[in-house]
VORO-679001 format. One record per residue (C-alpha): residue in three letters; x, y, z. Coordinates in nm, 2 decimals. Example, Ala and Ser with C-alpha at 12.3 -4.5 7.8 and 13.67 -1.06 7.14 Angstrom:
REM VORO-679001
{'ala'; {1.23; -0.45; 0.78}}
{'ser'; {1.37; -0.11; 0.71}}
***
This chain:
REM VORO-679001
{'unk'; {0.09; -1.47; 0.13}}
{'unk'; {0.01; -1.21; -0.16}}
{'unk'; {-0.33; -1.04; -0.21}}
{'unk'; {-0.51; -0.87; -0.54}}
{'unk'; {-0.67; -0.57; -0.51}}
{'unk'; {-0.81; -0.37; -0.78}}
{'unk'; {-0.67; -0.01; -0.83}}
{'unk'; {-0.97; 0.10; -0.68}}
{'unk'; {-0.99; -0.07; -0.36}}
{'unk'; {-0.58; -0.01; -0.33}}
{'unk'; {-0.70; 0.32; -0.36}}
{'unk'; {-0.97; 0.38; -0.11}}
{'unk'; {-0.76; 0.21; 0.18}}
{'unk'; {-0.49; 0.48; 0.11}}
{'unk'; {-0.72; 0.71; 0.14}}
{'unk'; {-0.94; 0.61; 0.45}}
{'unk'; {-0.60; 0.62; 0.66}}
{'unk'; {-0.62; 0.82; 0.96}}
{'unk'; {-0.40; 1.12; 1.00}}
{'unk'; {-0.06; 1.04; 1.07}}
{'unk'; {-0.12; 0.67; 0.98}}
{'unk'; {0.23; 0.67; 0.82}}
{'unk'; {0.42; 0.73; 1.05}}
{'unk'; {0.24; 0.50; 1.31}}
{'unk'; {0.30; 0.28; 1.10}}
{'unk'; {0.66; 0.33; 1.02}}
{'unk'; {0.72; 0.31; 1.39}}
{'unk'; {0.51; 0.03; 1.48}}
{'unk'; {0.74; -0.15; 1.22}}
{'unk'; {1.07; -0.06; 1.28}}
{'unk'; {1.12; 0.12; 0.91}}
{'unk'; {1.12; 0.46; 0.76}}
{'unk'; {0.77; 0.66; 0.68}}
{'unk'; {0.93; 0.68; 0.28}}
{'unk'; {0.93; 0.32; 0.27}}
{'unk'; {0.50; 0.29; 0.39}}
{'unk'; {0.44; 0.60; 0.21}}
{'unk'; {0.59; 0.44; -0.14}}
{'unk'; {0.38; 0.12; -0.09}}
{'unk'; {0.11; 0.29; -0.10}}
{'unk'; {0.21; 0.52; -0.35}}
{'unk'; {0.44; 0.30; -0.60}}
{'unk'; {0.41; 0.39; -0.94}}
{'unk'; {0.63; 0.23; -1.22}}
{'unk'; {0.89; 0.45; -1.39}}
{'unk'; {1.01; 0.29; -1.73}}
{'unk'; {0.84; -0.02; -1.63}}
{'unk'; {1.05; -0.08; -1.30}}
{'unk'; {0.84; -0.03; -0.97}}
{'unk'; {0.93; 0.23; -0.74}}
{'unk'; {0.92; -0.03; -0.47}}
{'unk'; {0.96; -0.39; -0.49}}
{'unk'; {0.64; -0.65; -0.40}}
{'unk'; {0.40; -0.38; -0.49}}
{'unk'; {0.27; -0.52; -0.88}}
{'unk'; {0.06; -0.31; -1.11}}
{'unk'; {-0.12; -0.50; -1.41}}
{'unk'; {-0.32; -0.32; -1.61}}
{'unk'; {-0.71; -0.36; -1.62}}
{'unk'; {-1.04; -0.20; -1.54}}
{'unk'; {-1.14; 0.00; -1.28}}
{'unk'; {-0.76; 0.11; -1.32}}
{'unk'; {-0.60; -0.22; -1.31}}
{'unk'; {-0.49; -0.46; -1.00}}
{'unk'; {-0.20; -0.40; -0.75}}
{'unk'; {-0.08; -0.72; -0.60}}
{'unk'; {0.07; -0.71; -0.27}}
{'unk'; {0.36; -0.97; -0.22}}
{'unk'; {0.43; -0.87; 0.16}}
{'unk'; {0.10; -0.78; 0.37}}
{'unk'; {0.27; -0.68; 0.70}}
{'unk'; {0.22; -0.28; 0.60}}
{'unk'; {-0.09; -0.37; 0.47}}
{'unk'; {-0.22; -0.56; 0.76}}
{'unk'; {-0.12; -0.27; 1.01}}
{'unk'; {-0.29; -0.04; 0.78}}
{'unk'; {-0.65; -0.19; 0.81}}
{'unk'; {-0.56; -0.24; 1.19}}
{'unk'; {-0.55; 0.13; 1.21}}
{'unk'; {-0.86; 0.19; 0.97}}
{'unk'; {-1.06; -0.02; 1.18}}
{'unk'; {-0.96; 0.16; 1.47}}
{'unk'; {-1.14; 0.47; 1.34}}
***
């Protein structure tokens, strides 16, 4: 399932992550903390994302990021709600 997100909002879960939420979640899943932190930071160079499923369309309020695979996302607003 994919989900749309503005910039904005993309933004404001990045930043409401508990300390050391990358590398809880890197564990919790089994994959490296370089691959949660580029989802949450992919940025395109030369128009090819850093990081595939992670989308960036241009728009206001900074644009949309849409999310192909949730499973980081998910654990990420497990651990914000946690707070």
């Amino acid at each position: 399932m994919k989900k749309r997100l503005t910039y904005n909002e993309f933004r404001l879960l990045r930043d409401n992550l508990p300390h050391g939420a990358i590398d809880t979640i890197a564990n919790r899943l089994g994959i490296t903390a370089d691959e949660v932190r580029f989802y949450f930071h992919a940025t395109a160079e030369d128009g090819v994302p850093t990081i595939s499923g992670v989308h960036h369309e241009e728009g206001p309020d900074g644009g949309f990021v849409e999310l192909d695979d949730l499973t980081i996302l998910d654990a990420a607003l497990e651990l914000i709600n946690k707070k």
